[in-house]
C-alpha positions as CSV (number, residue, x, y, z in Angstrom):
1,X,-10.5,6.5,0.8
2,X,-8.5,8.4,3.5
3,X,-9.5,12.4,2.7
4,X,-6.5,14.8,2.6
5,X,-6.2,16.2,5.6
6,X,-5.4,12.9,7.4
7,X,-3.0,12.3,4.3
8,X,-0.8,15.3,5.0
9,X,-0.6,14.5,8.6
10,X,0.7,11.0,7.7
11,X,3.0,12.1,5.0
12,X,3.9,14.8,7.5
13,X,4.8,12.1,10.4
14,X,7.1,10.1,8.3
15,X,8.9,13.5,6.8
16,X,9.6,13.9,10.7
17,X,10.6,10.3,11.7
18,X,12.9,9.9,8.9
19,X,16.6,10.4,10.0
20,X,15.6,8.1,12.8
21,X,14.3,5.5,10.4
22,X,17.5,5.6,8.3
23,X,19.6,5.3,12.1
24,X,17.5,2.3,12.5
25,X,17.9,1.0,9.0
26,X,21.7,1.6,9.5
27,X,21.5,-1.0,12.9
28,X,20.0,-3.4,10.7
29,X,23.0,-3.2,8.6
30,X,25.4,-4.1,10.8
31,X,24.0,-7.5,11.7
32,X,25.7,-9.7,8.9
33,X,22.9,-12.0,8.9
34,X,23.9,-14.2,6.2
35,X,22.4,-17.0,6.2
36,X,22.8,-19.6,9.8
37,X,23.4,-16.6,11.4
38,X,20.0,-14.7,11.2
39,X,19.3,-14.8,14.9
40,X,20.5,-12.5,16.5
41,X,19.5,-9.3,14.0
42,X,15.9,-11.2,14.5
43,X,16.2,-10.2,18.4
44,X,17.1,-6.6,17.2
45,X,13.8,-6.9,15.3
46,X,11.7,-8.8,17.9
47,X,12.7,-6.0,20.5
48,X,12.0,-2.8,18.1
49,X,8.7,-4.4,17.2
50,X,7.7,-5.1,21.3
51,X,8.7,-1.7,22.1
52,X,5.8,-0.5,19.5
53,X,2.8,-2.7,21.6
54,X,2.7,-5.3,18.9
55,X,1.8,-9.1,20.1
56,X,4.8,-10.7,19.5
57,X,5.9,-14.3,18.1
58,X,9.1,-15.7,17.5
59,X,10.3,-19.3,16.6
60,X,12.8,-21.7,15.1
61,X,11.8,-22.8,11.8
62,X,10.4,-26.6,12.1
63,X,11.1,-28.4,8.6
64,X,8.9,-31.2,9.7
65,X,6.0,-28.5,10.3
66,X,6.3,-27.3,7.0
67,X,7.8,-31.1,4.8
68,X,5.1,-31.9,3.3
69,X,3.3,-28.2,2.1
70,X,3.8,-27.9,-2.2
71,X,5.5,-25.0,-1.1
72,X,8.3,-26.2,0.4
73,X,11.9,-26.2,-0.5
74,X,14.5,-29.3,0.5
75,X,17.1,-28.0,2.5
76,X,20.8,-30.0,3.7
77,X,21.4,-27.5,6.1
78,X,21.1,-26.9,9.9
79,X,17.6,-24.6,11.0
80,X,19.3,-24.2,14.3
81,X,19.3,-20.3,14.3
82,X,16.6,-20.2,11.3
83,X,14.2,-18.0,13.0
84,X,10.9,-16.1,12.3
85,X,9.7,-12.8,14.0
86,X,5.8,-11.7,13.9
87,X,4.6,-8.7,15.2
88,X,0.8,-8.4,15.0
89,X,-1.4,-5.3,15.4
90,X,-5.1,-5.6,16.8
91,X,-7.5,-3.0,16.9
92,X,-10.0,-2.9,19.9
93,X,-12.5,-2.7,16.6
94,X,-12.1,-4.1,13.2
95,X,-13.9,-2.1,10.5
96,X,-11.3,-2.6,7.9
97,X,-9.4,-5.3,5.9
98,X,-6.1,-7.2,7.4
99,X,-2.5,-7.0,5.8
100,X,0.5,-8.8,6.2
101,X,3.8,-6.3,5.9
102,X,6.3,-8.7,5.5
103,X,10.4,-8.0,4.0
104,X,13.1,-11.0,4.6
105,X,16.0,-10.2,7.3
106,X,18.6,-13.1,5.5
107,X,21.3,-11.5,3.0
108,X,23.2,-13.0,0.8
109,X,27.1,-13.4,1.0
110,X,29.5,-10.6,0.8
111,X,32.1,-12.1,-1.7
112,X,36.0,-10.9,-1.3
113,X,35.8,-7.6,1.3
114,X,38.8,-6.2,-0.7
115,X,36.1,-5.3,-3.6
116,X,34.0,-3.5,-1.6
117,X,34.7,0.5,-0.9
118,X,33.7,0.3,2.9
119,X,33.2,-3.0,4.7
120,X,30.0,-4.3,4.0
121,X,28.5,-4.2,7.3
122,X,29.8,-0.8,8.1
123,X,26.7,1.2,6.7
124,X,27.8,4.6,4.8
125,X,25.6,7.2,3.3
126,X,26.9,9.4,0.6
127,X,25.3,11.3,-2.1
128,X,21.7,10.6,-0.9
129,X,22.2,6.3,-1.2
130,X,22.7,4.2,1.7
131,X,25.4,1.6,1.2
132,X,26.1,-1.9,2.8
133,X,25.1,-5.5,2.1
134,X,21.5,-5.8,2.8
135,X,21.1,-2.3,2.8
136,X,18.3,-2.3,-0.1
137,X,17.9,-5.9,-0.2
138,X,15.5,-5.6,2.1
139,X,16.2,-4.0,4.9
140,X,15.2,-0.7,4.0
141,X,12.2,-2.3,3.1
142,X,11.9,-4.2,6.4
143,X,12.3,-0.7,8.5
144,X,9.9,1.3,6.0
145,X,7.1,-0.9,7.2
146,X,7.7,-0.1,10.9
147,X,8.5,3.5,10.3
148,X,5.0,4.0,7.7
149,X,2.9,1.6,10.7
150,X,4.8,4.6,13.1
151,X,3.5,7.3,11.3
152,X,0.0,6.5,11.2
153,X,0.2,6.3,14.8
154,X,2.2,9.5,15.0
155,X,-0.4,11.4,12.5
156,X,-3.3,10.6,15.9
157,X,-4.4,7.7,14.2
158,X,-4.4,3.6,14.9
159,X,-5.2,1.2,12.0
160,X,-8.8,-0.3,12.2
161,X,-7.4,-3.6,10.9
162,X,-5.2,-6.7,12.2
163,X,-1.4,-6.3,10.6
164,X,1.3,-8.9,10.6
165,X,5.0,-7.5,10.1
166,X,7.0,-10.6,9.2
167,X,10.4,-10.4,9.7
168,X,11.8,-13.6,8.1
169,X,14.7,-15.8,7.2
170,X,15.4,-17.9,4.2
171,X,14.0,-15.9,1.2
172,X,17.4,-16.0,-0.4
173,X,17.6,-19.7,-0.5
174,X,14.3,-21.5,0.0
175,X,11.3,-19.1,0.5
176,X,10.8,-21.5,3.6
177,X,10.6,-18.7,6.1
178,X,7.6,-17.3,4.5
179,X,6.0,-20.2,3.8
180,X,6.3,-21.4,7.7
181,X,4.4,-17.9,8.7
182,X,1.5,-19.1,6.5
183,X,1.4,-22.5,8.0
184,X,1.4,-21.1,11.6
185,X,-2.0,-19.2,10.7
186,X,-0.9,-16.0,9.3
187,X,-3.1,-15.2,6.5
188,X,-4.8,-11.2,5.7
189,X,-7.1,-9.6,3.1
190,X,-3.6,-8.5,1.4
191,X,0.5,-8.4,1.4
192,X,3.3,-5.9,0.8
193,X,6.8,-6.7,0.3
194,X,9.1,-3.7,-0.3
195,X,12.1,-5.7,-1.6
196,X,14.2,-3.7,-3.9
197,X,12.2,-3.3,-7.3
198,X,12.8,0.5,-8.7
199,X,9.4,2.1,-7.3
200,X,7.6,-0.3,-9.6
201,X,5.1,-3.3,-8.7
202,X,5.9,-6.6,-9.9
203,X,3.1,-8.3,-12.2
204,X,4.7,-11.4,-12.8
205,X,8.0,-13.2,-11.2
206,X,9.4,-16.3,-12.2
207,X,9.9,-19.6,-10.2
208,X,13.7,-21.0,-9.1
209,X,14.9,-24.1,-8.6
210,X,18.6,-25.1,-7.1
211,X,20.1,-28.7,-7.7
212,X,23.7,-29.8,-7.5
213,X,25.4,-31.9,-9.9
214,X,27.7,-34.8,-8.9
215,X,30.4,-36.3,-11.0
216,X,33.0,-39.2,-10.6
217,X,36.4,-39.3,-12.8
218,X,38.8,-41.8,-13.0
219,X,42.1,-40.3,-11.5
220,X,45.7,-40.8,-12.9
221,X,49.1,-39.4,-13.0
222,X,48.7,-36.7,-15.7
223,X,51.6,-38.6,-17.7
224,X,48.5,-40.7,-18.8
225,X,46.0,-38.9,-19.0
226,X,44.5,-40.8,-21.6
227,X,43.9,-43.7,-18.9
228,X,42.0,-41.5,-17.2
229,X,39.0,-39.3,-16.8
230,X,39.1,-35.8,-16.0
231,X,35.4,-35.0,-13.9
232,X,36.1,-31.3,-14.5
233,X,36.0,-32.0,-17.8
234,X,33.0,-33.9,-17.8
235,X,31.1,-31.4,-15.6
236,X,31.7,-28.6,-18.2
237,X,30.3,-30.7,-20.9
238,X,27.4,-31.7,-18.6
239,X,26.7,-27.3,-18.1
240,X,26.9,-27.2,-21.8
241,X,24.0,-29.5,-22.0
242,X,21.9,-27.8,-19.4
243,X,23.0,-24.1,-21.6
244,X,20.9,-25.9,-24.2
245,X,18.0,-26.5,-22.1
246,X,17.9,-23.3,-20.9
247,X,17.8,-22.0,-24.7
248,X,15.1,-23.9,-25.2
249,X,13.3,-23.2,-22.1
250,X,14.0,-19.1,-23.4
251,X,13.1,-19.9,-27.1
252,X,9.1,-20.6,-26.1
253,X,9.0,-17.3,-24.1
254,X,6.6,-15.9,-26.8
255,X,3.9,-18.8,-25.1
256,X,4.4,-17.3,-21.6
257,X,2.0,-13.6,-20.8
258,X,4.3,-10.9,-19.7
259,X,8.1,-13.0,-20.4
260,X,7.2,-12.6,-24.7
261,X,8.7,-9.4,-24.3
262,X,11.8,-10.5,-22.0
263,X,15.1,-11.1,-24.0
264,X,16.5,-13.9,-21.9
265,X,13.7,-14.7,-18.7
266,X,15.1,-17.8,-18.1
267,X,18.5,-17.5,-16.5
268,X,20.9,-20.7,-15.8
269,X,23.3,-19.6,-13.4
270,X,26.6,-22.0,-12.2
271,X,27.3,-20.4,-9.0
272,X,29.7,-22.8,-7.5
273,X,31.7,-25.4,-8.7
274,X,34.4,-27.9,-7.0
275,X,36.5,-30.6,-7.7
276,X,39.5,-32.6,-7.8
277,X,42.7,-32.6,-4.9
278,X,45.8,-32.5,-6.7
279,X,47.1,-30.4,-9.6
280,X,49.0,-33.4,-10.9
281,X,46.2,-35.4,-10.5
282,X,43.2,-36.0,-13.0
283,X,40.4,-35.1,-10.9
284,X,38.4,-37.9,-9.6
285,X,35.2,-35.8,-8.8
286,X,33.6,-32.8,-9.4
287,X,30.5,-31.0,-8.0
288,X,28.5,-27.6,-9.1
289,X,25.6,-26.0,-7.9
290,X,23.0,-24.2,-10.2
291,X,19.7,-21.7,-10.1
292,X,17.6,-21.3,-12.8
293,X,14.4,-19.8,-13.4
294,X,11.0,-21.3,-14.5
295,X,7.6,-19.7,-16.0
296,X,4.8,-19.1,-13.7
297,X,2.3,-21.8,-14.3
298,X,5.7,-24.7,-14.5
299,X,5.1,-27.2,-12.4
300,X,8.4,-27.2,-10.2
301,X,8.3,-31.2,-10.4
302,X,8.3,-31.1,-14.3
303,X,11.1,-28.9,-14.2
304,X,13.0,-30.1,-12.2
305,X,12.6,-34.0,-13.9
306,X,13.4,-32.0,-17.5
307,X,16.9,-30.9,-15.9
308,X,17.3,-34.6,-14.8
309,X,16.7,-35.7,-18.1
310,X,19.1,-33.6,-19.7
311,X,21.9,-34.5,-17.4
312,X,21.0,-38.2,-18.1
313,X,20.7,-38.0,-21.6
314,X,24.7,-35.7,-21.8
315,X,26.1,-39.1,-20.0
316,X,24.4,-41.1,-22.0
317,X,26.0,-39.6,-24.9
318,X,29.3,-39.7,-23.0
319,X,32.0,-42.2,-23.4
320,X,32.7,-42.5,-19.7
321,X,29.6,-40.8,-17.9
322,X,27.3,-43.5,-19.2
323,X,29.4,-46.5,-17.0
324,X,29.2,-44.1,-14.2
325,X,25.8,-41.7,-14.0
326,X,26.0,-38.0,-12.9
327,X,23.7,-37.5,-9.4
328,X,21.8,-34.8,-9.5
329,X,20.4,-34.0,-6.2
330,X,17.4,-30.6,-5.8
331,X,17.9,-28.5,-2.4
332,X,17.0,-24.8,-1.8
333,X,14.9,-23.3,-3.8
334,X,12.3,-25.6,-5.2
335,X,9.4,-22.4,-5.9
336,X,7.4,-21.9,-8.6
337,X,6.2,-19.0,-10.1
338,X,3.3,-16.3,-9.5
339,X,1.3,-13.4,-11.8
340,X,-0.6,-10.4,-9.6
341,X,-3.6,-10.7,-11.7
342,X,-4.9,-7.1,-12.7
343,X,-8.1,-5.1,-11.5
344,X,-7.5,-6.5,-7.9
345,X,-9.4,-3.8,-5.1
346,X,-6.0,-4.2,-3.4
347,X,-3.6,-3.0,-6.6
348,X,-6.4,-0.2,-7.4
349,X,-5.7,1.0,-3.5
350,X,-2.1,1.1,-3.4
351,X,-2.4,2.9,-7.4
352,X,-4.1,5.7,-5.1
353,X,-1.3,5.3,-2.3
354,X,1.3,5.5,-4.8
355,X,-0.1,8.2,-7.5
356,X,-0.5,10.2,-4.2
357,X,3.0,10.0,-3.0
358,X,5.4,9.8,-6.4
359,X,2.4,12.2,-8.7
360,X,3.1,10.0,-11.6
361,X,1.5,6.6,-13.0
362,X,2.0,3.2,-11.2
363,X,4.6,1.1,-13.5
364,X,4.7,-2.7,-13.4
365,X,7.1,-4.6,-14.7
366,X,7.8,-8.5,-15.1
367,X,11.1,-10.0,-12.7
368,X,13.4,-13.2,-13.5
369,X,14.3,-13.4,-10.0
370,X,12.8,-15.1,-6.6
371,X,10.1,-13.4,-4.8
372,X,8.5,-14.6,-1.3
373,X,5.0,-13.4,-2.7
374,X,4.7,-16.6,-4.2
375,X,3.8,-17.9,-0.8
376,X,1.0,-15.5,-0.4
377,X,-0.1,-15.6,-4.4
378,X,-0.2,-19.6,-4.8
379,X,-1.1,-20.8,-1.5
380,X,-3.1,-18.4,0.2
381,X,-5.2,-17.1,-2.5
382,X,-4.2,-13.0,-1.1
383,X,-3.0,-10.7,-3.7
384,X,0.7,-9.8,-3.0
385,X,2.1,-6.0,-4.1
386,X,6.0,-6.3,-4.4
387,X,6.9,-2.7,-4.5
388,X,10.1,-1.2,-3.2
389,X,12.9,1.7,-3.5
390,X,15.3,2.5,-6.0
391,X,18.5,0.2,-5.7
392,X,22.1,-0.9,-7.0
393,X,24.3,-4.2,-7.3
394,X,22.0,-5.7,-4.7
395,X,24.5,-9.4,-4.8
396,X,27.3,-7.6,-5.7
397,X,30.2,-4.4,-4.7
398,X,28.7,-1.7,-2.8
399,X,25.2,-2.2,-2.7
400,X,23.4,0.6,-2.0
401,X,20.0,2.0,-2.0
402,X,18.3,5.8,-2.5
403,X,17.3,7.4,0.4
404,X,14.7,9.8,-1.4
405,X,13.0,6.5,-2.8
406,X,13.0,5.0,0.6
407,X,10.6,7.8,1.8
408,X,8.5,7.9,-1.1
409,X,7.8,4.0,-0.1
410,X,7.2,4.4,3.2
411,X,5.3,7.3,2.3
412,X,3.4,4.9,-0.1
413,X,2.9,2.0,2.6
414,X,1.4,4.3,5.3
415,X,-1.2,5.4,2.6
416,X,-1.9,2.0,1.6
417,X,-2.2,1.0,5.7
418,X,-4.6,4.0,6.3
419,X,-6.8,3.3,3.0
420,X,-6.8,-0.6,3.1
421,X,-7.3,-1.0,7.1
422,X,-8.6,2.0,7.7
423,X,-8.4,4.6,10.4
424,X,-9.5,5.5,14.0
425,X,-8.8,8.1,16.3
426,X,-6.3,7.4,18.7
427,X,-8.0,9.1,21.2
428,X,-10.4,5.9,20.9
């Protein structure tokens, strides 16, 4: 346990780094690194981490390194600029345990710019929040584990223990950025990811799986439209379907620790949908594309060979569907879902971090959403802590994220670094 005097130095040093860690947080901003387009915010990143000493590694994401891992989500898109950045700290000694910092540089689309108050990628900060897409999602969480390593080092300490800080792509689509660190080697005693969860820890976080939907119509001139068949049409009665399933899947929430209490954990979401050429036209296809969530302990396979059923079984049931099936075809996410078990030595350390810096109990709570700690919980057997600040319409207008929270995290992270790896002197 780190006594108090090296506590207040630490908490001190980030106090006094913390305009230029918002500055810095502020150049992550304005890199839209949606996804495709990652690479060149990962060279900001590669650069600030080499100017701190770390032993760096970068690469392009190889899909055939990472195929055939249970982890792995398919993908129908191009890895060209999909790349990873690893910064590692090595002690001359090791007399503590290893952590991986790691935080996701991908974000996920704006949507129309007309909505938004500022551009997106012009960061602002007003009344103590920091807006701008990405801003909380995560890459306020991505700079607070640089700035908290800083201030450790700026408090006349080094940590006595190997850290990893993975900056990495995909985690809004795949997970497959993550997953490709732990097949190059990375592994530690424990994880943090500061993605945007409220100043809580997660306990539980459901799986996601992505899959498109195909349909073919038979097109006519809409003077007969009774010759024809309208794929729109038929798509909406095939979402109708999967709505049911995913009332069922919510209806046996009560079997499922930690979701019993959740009113709707499982969320189907349609989040694009296309079809047709011609407004005079009956449409002649249709396409959407779909997320929803599983239970931890849901087999990804199963679940995803329940939502093929149900499509088959809705054309089946259709007049015109059942002459021509529906194709339903899985890419992106394809990740299954994790619980931090209780009573873990790394949780009880960061409830000492944490009590420390926000004087109040640790919370946990239970998220619907995708979460890279899956990686780390399922495959690699090290307890993950998903803690991170205080956010706002992370996805949507204006996100935004509190500054004060960001500095209690960072705050939080450094204590957690100097408890769980340790601390020398710098002078040694």
């Amino acid at each position: 346990m780190t006594d108090q005097t090296a506590t207040d130095r630490i908490l001190a040093a980030v106090d006094a780094a913390f305009d230029a860690q918002i500055a810095f947080t502020q150049d992550l901003v304005r890199f839209p690194s949606l996804r495709g387009v990652e690479h060149t915010a990962q060279d900001f990143m590669h650069e600030a981490m080499r100017r701190r000493g770390l032993a760096m590694d970068r690469w392009t994401i190889d899909i055939e390194s990472i195929r055939h891992h249970p982890g792995f989500s398919p993908v129908c898109v191009s890895y060209e600029n999909a790349v990873n950045v690893v910064g590692t700290w090595r002690p001359e000694t090791q007399t503590g345990r290893s952590l991986i910092l790691n935080g996701h540089m991908d974000v996920v689309p704006t949507g129309p710019l007309k909505d938004w108050t500022t551009p997106p990628f012009e960061p602002r900060i007003a009344d103590g929040w920091l807006y701008g897409r990405g801003s909380a999602d995560m890459k306020a969480g991505l700079a607070a584990n640089l700035f908290a390593f800083d201030a450790i080092r700026a408090a006349g300490f080094l940590p006595a223990a190997p850290i990893y800080f993975q900056s990495v792509v995909e985690e809004e689509c795949t997970g497959n950025g993550a997953l490709a660190c732990l097949t190059r080697g990375y592994r530690a005693d424990a994880a943090i990811i500061p993605e945007p969860e409220d100043d809580k820890l997660v306990r539980a976080n459901t799986g996601v799986l992505w899959f498109k939907v195909t349909v073919e119509g038979r097109p006519t001139h809409t003077r007969v439209m009774g010759e024809g068949a309208n794929a729109i049409d038929a798509a909406y009665r095939l979402i109708g379907a999967l709505r049911e399933l995913e009332a069922r899947w919510n209806a046996v929430r009560g079997e499922h620790r930690h979701f019993e209490d959740l009113d709707h954990p499982i969320n189907l979401n349609i989040g694009k949908i296309e079809g047709g050429d011609w407004a005079s036209s009956v449409p002649a296809w249709c396409s959407f594309e779909a997320r929803i969530a599983i239970y931890p302990g849901t087999i990804a396979k199963d679940a995803a060979a329940e939502i093929e059923a149900c499509v088959r079984q809705a054309a089946n049931g259709d007049a015109f569907l059942r002459n021509r099936p529906p194709e339903v075809q899985f890419h992106g996410f394809f990740a299954e879902g994790y619980v931090l078990p209780e009573g873990t030595e790394a949780e009880a350390t960061f409830t000492r971090a944490f009590t420390e810096v926000h004087r109040r109990p640790l919370e946990s709570f239970v998220t619907p959403g995708y979460l890279d700690a899956r990686v780390f919980m399922l495959y690699a057997d090290t307890p993950c802590l998903v803690y991170g600040p205080l956010s706002e319409d992370i996805h949507g207008y204006d996100e935004r994220v509190n500054l004060d929270s960001v500095r209690r995290v960072t705050k939080t992270i450094a204590l957690f670094i100097a408890d769980w790896c340790g601390l020398q002197e710098a002078s040694r």
